[in-house]
C-alpha positions as CSV (number, residue, x, y, z in Angstrom):
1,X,-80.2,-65.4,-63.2
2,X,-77.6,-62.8,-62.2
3,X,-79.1,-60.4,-64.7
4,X,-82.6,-60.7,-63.1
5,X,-81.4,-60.2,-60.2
6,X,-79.2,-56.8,-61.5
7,X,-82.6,-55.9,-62.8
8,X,-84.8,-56.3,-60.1
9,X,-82.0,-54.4,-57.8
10,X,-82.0,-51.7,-60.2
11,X,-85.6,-51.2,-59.9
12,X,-85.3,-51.6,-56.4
13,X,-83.1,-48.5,-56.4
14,X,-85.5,-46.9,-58.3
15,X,-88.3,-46.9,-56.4
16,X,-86.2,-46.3,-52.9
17,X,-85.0,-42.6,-54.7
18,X,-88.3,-41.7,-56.1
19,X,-89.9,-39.6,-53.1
20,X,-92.5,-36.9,-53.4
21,X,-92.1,-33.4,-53.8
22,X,-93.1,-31.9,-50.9
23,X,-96.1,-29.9,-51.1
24,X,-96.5,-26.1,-51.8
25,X,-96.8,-24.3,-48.7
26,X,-99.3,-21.2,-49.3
27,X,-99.1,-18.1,-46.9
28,X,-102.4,-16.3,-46.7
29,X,-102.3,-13.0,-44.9
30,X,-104.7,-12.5,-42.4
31,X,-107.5,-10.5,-43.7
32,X,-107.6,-6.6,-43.1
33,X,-110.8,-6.0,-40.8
34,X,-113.7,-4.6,-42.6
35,X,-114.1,-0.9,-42.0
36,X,-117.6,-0.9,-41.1
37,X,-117.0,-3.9,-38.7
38,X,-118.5,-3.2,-35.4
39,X,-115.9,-4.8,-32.4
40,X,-115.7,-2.3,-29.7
41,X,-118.5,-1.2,-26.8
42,X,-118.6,2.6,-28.0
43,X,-119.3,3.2,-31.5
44,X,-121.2,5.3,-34.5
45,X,-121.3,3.9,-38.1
46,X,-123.3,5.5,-40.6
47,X,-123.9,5.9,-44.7
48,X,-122.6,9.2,-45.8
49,X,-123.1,10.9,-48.9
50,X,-123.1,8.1,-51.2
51,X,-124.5,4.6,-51.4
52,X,-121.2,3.1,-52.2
53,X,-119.3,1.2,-49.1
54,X,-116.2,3.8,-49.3
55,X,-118.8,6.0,-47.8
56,X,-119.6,4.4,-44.4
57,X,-118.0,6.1,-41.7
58,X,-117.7,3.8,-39.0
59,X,-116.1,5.1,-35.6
60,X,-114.8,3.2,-32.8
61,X,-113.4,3.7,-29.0
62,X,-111.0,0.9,-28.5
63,X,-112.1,-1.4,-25.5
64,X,-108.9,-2.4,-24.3
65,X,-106.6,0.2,-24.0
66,X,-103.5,-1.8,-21.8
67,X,-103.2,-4.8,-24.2
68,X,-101.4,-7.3,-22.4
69,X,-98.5,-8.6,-20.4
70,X,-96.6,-10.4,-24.4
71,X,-98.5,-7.3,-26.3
72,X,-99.0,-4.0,-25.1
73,X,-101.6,-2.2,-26.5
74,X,-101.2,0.5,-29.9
75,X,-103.2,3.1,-30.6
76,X,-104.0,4.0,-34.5
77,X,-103.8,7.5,-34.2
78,X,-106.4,7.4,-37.4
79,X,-108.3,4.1,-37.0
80,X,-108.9,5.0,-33.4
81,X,-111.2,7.4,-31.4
82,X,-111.9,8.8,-28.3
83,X,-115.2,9.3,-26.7
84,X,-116.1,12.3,-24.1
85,X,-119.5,13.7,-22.7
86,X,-119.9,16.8,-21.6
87,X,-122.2,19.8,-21.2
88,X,-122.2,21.9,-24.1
89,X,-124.0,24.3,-22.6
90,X,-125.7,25.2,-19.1
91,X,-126.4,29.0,-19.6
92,X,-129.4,31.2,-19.1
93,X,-132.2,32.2,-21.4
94,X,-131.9,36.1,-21.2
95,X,-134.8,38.5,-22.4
96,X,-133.1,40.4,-24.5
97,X,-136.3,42.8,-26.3
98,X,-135.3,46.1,-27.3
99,X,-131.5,45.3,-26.9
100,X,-130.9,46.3,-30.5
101,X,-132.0,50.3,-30.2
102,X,-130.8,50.5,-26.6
103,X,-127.5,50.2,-27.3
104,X,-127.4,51.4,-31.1
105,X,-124.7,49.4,-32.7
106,X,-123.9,49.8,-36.1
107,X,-121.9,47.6,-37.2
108,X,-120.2,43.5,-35.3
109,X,-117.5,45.6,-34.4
110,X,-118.6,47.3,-32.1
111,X,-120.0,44.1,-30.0
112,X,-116.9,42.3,-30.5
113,X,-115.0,45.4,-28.5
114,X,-118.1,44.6,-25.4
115,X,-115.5,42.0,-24.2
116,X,-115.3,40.4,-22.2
117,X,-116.3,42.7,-19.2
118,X,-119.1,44.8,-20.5
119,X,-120.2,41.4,-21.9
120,X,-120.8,39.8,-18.5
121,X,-122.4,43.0,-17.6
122,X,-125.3,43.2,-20.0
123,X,-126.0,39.9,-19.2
124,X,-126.1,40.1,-15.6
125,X,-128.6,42.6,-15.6
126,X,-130.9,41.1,-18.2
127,X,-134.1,38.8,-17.0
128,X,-133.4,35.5,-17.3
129,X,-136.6,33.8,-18.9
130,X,-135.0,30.1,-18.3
131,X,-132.2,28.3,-19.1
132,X,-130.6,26.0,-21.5
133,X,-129.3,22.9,-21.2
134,X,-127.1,20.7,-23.9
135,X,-125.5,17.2,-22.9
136,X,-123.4,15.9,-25.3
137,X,-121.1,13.3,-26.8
138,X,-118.7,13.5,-29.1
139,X,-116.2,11.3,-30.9
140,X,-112.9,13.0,-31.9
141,X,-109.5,10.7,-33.3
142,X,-106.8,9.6,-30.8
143,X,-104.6,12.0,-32.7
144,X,-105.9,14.8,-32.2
145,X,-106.4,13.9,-28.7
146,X,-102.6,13.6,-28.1
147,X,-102.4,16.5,-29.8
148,X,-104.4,18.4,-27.1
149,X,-102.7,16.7,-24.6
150,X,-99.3,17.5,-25.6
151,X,-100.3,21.7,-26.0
152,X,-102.3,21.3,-21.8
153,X,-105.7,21.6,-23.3
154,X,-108.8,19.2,-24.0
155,X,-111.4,18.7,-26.8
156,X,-114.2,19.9,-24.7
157,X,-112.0,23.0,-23.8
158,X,-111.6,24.1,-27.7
159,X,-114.6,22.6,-29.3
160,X,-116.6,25.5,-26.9
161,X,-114.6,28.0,-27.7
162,X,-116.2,27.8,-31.1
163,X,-113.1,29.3,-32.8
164,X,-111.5,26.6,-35.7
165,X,-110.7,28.2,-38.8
166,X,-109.3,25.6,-41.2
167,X,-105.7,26.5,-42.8
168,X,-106.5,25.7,-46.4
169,X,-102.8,24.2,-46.3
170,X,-103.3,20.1,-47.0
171,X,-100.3,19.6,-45.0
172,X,-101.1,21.5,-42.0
173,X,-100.9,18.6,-39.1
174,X,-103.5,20.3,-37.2
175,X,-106.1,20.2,-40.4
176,X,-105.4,16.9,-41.0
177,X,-106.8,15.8,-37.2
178,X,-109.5,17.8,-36.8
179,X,-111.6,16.0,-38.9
180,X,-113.9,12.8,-38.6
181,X,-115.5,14.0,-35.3
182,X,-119.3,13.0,-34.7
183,X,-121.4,14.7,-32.0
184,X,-124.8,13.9,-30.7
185,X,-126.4,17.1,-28.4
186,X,-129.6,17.0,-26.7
187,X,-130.5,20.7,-26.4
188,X,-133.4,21.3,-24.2
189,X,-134.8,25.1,-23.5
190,X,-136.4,25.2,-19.9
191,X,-139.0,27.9,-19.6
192,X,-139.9,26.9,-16.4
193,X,-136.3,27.3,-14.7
194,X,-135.9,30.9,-14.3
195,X,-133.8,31.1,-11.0
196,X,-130.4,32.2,-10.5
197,X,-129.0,28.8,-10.5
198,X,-130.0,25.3,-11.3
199,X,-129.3,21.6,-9.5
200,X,-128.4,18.3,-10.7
201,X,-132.0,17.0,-11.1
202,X,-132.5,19.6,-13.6
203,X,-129.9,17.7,-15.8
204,X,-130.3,14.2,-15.1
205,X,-134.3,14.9,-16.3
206,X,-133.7,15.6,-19.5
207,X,-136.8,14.8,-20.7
208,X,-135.3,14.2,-24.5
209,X,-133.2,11.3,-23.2
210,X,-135.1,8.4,-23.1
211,X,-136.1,5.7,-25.2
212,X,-138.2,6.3,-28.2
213,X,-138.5,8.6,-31.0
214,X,-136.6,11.9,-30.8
215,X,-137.5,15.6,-32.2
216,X,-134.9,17.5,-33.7
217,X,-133.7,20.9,-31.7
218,X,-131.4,23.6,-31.9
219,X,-128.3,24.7,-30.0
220,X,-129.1,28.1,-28.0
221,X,-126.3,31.0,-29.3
222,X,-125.2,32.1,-26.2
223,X,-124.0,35.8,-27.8
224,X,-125.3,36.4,-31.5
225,X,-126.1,39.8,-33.0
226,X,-127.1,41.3,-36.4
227,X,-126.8,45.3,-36.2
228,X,-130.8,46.6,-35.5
229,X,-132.4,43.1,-36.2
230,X,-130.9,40.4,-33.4
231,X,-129.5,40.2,-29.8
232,X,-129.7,37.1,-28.0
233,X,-128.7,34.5,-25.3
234,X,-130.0,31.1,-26.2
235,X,-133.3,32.6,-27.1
236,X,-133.0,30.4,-30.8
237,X,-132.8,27.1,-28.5
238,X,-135.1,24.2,-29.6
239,X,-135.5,21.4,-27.8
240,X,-134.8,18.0,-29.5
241,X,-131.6,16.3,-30.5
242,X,-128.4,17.8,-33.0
243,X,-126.1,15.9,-34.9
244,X,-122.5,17.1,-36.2
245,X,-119.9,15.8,-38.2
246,X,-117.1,17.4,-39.4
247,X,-115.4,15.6,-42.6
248,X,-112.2,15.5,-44.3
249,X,-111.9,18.7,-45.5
250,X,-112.8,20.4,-42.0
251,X,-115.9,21.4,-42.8
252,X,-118.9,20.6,-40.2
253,X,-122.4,19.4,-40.8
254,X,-124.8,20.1,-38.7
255,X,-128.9,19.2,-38.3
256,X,-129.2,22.3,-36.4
257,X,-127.9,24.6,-39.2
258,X,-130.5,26.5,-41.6
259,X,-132.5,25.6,-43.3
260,X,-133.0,22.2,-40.9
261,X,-135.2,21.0,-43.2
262,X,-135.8,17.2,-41.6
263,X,-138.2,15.5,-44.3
264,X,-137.4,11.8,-43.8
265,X,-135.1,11.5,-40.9
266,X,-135.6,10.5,-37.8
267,X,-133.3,9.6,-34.3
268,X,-134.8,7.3,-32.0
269,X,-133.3,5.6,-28.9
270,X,-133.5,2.1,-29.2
271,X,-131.9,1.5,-25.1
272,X,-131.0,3.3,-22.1
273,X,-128.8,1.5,-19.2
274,X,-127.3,2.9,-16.7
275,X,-123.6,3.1,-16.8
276,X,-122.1,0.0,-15.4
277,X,-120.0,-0.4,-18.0
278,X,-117.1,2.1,-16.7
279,X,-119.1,4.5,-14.9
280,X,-117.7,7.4,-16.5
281,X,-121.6,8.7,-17.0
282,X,-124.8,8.3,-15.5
283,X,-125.9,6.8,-18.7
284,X,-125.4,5.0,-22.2
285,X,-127.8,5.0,-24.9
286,X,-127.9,3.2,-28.5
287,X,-130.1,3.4,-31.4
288,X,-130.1,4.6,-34.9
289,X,-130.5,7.8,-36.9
290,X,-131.0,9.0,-40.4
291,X,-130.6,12.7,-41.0
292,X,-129.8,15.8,-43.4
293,X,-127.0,17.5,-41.9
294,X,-125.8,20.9,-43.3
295,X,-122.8,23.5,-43.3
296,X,-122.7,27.6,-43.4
297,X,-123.8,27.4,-46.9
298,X,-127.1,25.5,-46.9
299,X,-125.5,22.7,-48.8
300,X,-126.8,19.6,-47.1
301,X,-125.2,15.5,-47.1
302,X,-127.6,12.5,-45.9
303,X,-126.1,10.9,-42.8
304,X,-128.2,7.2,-43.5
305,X,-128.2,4.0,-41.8
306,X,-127.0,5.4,-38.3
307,X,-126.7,2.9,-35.4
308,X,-124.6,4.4,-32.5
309,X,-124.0,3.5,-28.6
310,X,-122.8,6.4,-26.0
311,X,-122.1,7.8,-23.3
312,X,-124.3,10.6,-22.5
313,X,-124.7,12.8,-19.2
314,X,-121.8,13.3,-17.6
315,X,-120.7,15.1,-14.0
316,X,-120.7,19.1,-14.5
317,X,-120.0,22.1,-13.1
318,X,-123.2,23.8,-11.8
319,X,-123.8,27.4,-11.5
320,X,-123.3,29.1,-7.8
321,X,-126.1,29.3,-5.6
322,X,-128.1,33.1,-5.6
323,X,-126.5,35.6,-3.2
């Protein structure tokens, strides 16, 4: 009897020590967010190149910029872009016929010593034969808008000067931000506007800017010459819509550049709102875009699948009212 109930104590033991293990606990990081997921208000995302998905470019303008009272808000400095409308250009069409043998230059030399008084000059007493309008919207990284900030200048300030040579140098800080910028430019040349200044209306009534298919145009060239063949302000404007990009390696893409051949593409505007949304604008546009966009050497890239939404048309300077 006593050894039964050794036994069944023993067992009873047993079975009070035997617990589970307890169970594995597996950490799952959270995933990384897709790169061509669309999460903020302003955006452009587009195929470039290639079909594969390392070649969607997708560009963002964080929403929320002052995070919260716990979490204040980071920028990515590489993941995150800015977004600013402007006027590219508000600038008289000037006839410029005969210019070449008038003034009998030989060689780009010599125009590049005309400024930048005798410059202003010339063009003051040409005819104007209209003028030439460009609203645009570009997306530039948060980087290289610090950047900017930090040397008292702006994007708009040094994208119109025109004047970005890259360094060749793959460490040069400056290279490696001035790249990944996307610009949409609705260039329109008025014919009909030949006075000596020009009013908001003119502007706002872009008559490119509106919802539907768009053309493709041409940015005017304020001041381009070729010794005995071409003078010109904005006389090469076309009206329709030009898309730029400039890539990794600094060089820009443009619709605009020759030989603008378009077979295939097409830019429509799917919605236009007025700008409620933070009013920095009088309006914000989306819709999509496929396009062949070249550089200086005729080498074109496909910019396919485009969907965007923008700003577009901001508040500008306007030109002084005639004497």
């Amino acid at each position: 009897m006593k050894g039964n109930i050794l036994i069944l104590g023993l067992a009873l033991l047993m079975m009070v020590g035997c617990k589970d293990d307890p169970p594995e606990v597996i950490i799952v990081p959270p995933a990384e967010t897709p790169r061509d997921f669309i999460d903020s208000h302003y955006f452009v995302k587009f195929g470039w190149g290639k079909t594969a998905k390392k070649d969607t470019v997708t560009i963002e303008v964080p929403d929320d910029t002052l995070g919260s009272d716990s979490v204040p808000f980071t920028w990515d400095l590489e993941r995150d872009f800015m977004l600013k409308a402007f006027d590219l250009k508000h600038e008289k069409i000037i006839d410029t016929t005969g210019w070449s043998s008038e003034l009998e230059w030989e060689s780009t030399d010599d125009y590049r010593d005309l400024f930048p008084d005798d410059y202003n000059d010339f063009r003051a007493e040409r005819y104007s034969v209209g003028y030439h309008y460009a609203p645009s919207a570009y997306f530039y990284p948060r980087g290289l808008y610090d950047y900017f900030f930090a040397q008292d200048e702006t994007f708009e300030e040094y994208y119109k000067k025109d004047n970005f040579k890259a360094s060749g140098d793959p460490e040069d800080e400056f290279d490696q931000l001035y790249q990944g910028i996307f610009g949409i430019t609705f260039a329109r040349k008025n014919e009909a506007d030949t006075g000596a200044f020009w009013d908001i209306q003119d502007y706002l009534a872009h008559p490119l800017i509106k919802v539907g298919n768009v053309p493709w145009g041409r940015v005017g060239s304020e001041w381009t010459y070729a010794p005995d063949t071409i003078l010109m302000w904005n006389n090469n404007a076309f009206e329709g819509v030009v898309l730029s990009y400039i890539d990794e390696t600094n060089v820009e893409w443009r619709t605009d550049n020759p030989p603008t051949f378009q077979d295939g593409s097409y830019f429509v505007i799917k919605n236009k709102k007025i700008n409620q949304y933070d009013g920095l604008t009088y309006y914000i546009i989306e819709g999509e875009f496929q396009a062949l966009l070249y550089n200086d050497n005729k080498e074109y890239k496909l910019a396919k699948g485009g969907t965007f939404r923008t700003r577009i048309l901001a508040d500008v300077e306007l030109e002084g009212q005639p004497e």
